[in-house]
C-alpha positions as CSV (number, residue, x, y, z in Angstrom):
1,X,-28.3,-2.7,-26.6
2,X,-28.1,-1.9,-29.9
3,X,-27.1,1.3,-31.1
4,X,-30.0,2.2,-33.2
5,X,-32.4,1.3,-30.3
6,X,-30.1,3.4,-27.7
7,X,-30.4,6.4,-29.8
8,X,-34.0,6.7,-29.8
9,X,-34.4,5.5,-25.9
10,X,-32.0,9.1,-25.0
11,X,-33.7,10.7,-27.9
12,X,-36.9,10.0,-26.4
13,X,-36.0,11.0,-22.6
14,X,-34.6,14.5,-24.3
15,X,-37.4,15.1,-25.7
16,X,-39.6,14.1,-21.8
17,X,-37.3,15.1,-19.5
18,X,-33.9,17.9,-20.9
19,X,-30.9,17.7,-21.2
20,X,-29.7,16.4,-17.7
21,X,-31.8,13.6,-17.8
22,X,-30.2,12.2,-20.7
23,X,-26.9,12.5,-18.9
24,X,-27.9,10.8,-16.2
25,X,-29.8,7.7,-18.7
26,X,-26.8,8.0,-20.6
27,X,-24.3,7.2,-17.2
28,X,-26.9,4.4,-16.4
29,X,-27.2,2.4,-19.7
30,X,-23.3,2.3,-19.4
31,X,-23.7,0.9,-16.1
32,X,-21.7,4.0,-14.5
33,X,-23.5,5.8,-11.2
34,X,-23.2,9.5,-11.1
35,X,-19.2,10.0,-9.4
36,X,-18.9,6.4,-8.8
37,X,-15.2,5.2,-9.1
38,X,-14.6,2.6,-11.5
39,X,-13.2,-1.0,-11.6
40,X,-10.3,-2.6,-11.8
41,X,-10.0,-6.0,-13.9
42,X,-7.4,-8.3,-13.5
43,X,-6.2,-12.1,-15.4
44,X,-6.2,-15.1,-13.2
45,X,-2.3,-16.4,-14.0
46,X,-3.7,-19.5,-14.8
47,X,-6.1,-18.5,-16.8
48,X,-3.8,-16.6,-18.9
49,X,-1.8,-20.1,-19.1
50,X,1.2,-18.5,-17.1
51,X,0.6,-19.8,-13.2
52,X,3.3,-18.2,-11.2
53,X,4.9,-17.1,-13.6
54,X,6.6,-13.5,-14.9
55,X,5.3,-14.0,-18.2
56,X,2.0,-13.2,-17.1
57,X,2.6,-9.7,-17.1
58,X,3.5,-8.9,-20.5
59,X,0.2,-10.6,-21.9
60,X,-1.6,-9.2,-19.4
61,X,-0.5,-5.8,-20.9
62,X,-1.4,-6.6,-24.2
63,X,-4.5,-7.7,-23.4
64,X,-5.3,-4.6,-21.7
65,X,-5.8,-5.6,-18.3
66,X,-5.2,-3.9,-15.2
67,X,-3.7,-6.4,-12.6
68,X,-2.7,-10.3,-12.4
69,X,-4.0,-12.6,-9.8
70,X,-0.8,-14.2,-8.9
71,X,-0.7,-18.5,-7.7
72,X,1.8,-19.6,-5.4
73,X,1.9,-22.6,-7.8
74,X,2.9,-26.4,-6.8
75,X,5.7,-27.9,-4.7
76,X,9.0,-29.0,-6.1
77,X,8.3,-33.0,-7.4
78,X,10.9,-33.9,-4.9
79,X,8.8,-32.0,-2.1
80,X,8.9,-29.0,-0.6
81,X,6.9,-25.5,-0.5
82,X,5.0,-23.9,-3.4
83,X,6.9,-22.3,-5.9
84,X,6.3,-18.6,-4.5
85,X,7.8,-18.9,-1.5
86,X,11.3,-18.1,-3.5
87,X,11.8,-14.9,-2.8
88,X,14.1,-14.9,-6.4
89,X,10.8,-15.7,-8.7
90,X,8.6,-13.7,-6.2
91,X,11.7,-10.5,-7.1
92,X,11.5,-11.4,-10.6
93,X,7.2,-11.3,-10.5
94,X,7.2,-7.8,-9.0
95,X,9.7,-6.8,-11.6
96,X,7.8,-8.0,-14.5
97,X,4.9,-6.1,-12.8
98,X,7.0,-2.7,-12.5
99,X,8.1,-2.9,-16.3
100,X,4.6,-3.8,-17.8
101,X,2.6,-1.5,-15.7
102,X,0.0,-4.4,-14.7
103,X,-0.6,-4.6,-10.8
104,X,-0.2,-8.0,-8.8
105,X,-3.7,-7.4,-7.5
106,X,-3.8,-10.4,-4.9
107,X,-2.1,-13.8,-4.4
108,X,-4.1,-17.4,-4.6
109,X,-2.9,-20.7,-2.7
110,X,-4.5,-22.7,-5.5
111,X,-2.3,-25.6,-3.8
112,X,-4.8,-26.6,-1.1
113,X,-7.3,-28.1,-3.8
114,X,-5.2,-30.9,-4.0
115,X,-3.6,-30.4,-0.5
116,X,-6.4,-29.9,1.3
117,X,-6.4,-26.9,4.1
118,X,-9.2,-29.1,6.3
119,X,-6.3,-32.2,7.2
120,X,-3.1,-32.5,7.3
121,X,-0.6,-30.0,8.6
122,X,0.9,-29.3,4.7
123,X,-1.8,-27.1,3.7
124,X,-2.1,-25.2,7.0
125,X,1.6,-24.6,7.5
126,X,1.6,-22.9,3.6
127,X,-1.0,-20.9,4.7
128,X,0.5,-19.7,7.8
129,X,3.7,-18.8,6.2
130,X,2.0,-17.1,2.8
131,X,1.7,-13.8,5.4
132,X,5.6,-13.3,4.8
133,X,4.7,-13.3,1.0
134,X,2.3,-11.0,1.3
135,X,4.3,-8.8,3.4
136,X,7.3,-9.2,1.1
137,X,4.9,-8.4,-1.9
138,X,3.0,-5.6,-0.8
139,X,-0.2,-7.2,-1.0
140,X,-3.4,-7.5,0.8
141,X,-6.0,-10.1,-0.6
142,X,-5.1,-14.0,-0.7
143,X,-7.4,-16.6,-2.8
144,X,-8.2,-19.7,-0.1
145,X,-10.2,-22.0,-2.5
146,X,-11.8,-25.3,-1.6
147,X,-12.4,-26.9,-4.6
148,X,-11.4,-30.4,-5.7
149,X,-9.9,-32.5,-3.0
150,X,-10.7,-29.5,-0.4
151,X,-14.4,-29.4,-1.2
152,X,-16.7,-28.8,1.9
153,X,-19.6,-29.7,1.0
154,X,-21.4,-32.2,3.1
155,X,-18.4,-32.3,5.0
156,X,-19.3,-30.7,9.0
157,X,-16.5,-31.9,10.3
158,X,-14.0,-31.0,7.2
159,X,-16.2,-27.4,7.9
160,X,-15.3,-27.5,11.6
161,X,-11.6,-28.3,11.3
162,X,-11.2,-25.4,8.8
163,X,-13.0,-23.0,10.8
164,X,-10.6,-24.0,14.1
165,X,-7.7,-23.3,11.7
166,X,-8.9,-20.0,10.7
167,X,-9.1,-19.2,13.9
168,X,-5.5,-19.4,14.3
169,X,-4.4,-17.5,11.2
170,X,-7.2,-14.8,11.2
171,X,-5.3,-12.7,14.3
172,X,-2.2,-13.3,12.5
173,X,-3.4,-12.2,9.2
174,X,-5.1,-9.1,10.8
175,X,-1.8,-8.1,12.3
176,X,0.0,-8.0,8.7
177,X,-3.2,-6.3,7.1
178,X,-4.3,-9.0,5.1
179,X,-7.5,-10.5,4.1
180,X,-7.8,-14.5,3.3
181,X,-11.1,-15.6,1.1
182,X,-13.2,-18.5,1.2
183,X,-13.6,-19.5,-2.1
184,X,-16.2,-22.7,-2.1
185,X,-19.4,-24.2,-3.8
186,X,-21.0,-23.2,-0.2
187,X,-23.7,-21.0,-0.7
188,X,-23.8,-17.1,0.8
189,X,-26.0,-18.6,3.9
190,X,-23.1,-21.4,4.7
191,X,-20.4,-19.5,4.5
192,X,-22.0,-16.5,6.1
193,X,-22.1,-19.3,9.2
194,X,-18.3,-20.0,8.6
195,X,-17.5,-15.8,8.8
196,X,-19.6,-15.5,12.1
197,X,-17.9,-18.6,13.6
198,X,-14.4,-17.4,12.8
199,X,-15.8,-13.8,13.9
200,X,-12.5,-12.0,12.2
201,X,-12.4,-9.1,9.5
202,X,-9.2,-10.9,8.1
203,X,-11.7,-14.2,6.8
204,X,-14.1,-13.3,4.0
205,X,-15.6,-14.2,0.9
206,X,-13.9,-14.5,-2.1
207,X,-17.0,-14.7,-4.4
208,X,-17.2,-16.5,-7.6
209,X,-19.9,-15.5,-9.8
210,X,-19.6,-17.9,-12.3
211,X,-19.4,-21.0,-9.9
212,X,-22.4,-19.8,-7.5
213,X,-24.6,-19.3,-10.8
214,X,-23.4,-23.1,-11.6
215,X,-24.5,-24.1,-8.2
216,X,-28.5,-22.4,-8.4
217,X,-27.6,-19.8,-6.1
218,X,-29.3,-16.2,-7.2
219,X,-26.3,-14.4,-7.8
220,X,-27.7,-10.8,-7.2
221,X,-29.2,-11.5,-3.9
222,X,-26.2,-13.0,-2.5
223,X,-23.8,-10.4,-3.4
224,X,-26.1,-8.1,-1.7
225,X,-27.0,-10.5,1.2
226,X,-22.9,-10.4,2.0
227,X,-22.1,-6.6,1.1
228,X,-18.4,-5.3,0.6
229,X,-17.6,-5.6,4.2
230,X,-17.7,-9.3,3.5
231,X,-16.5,-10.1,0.3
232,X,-12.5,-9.5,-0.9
233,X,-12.8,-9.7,-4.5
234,X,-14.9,-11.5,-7.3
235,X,-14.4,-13.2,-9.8
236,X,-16.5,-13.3,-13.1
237,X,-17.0,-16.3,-15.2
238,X,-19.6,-17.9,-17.9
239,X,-19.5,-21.3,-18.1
240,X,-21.1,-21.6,-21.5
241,X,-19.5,-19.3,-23.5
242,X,-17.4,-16.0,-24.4
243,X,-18.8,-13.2,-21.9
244,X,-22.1,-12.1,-22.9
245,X,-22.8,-14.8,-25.0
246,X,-23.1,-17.4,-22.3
247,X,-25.6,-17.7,-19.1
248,X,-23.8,-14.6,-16.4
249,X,-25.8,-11.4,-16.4
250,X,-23.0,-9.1,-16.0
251,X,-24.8,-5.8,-16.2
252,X,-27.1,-7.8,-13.3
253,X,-24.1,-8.5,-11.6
254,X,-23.1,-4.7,-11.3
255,X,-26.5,-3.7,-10.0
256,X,-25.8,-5.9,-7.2
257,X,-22.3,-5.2,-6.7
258,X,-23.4,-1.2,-6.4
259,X,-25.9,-2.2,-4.3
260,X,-23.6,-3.8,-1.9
261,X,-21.3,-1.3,-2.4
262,X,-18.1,-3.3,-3.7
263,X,-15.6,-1.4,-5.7
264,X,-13.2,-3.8,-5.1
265,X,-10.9,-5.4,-7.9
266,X,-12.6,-7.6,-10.1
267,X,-11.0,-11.0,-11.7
268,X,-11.7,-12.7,-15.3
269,X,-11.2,-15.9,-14.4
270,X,-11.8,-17.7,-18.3
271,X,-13.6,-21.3,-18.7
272,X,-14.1,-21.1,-22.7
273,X,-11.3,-19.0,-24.5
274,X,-12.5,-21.0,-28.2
275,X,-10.3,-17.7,-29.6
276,X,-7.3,-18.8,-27.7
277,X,-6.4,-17.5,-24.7
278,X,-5.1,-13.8,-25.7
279,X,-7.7,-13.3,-27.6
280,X,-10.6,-14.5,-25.9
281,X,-9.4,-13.1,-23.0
282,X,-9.4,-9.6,-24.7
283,X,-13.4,-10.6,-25.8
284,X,-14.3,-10.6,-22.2
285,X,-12.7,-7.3,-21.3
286,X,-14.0,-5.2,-24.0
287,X,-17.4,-6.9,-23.8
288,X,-16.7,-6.1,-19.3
289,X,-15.8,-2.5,-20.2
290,X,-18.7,-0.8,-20.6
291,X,-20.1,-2.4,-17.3
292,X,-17.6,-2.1,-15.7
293,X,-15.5,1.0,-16.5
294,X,-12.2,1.6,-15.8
295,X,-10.8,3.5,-12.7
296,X,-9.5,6.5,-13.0
């Protein structure tokens, strides 16, 4: 909104309704609720062009974001486990963390789009063994995407196989207090099917605003549809452009994550960054800001 028009909306609503009215449009138009807590905004690794990798930390900083969303990046090209399963580079992560000031706000198997997590014991194995990670890290969330080679879409029995498997990690991930999200093209409906099959607070939704927008779903209702008791984290993403230039509707997207009552960490996960990727990445942030203000 611009300024000029703001000042004469709260001029108006001084003039109709005092003093603590305009207080409380004044919260509103920033997108803050009366004594709500704030957000927390984190850089997908790879976005930031540093996938599992320290130097993610000290961009993140200058940036001004909050957290990283840390990928266990790719096997050895002689074989072998995802890069984050060294317990040196996962040290020397936490480190870069510590002396920056920016959080590792949750982990992301990124590897089982290629190696998918429906077949083949690879994927599944990797995902089993990403709880000592997560121990070892202090961390709670973990990014389970199914993208790419791992897509579920008209797949039931791709869809059944996963769920079977999720079966076996969900009482294994409850017992080390950690929550594994679905990431997927599936809409709210299909993978609310998935979460009632599993039937295990450790498997939720890891919701993508950007990609369910792509895909036709109404953003808003979803989010409200699945609540905070079923969704981990979010990212946000535009597909067209620079935030707020593009298609999302962030200040949309907060009404529905206050109605669902997330407070959760929230993820810029960057398609176009025509500013390179510092500073587009900074773009999105101060244009997320004011919807999204910062926890105290």
């Amino acid at each position: 909104m611009p300024p000029l028009t703001r000042r004469s909306f709260l001029s108006a609503s001084l003039a109709f309704a005092g003093a603590a009215a305009v207080g409380r449009l004044a919260r509103a138009a920033a997108g803050r609720p009366e004594g709500g807590p704030g957000f927390r905004i984190f850089g997908c690794d790879w976005t930031l062009e540093k996938s599992c990798n320290p130097e993610a930390f000290p961009l993140a900083r200058r940036i001004g974001l909050d957290g990283v969303q840390v990928d266990f990046g790719r096997p050895p090209a002689g074989g072998g486990r995802p890069a984050l399963f060294d317990e040196a580079l996962q040290d020397r992560i936490l480190s870069a963390a510590d002396r920056e000031g920016v959080a590792v706000a949750s982990l992301c198997l990124g590897i089982a789009n290629d190696v998918p997590y429906k077949r083949g014991p690879a994927a599944e194995a990797w995902t089993l063994e990403s709880l000592a990670v997560v121990r070892r890290m202090k961390q709670r969330v973990v990014l389970l995407p199914f993208f790419g080679a791992g897509d579920l879409i008209g797949d039931p029995e791709g869809t059944d196989e996963v769920i079977r498997r999720l079966r076996r990690l969900a009482p294994r991930a409850e017992e080390a207090g950690a929550v594994y999200g679905i990431e997927s093209w599936l809409d709210a409906r299909e993978l609310e099917r998935i979460l009632d099959r599993v039937g295990s607070p450790a498997i939720r939704v890891y919701y993508d605003v950007g990609n369910m927008l792509k895909m036709g779903e109404d953003v808003g209702a979803a989010i409200r549809r699945l609540g905070h008791e079923r969704i981990c984290e979010v990212h946000l993403k535009d597909y067209q452009d620079l935030f707020g230039r593009g298609s999302t509707d962030f200040p949309a997207v907060r009404a529905a994550l206050d109605a669902a009552g997330y407070r959760g960490w929230l993820g810029i996960e960057g398609v176009k960054t025509p500013l390179g990727v510092e500073a587009s990445l900074r773009y999105d942030l101060e244009y997320l800001r004011p919807i999204f203000p910062k926890a105290a």
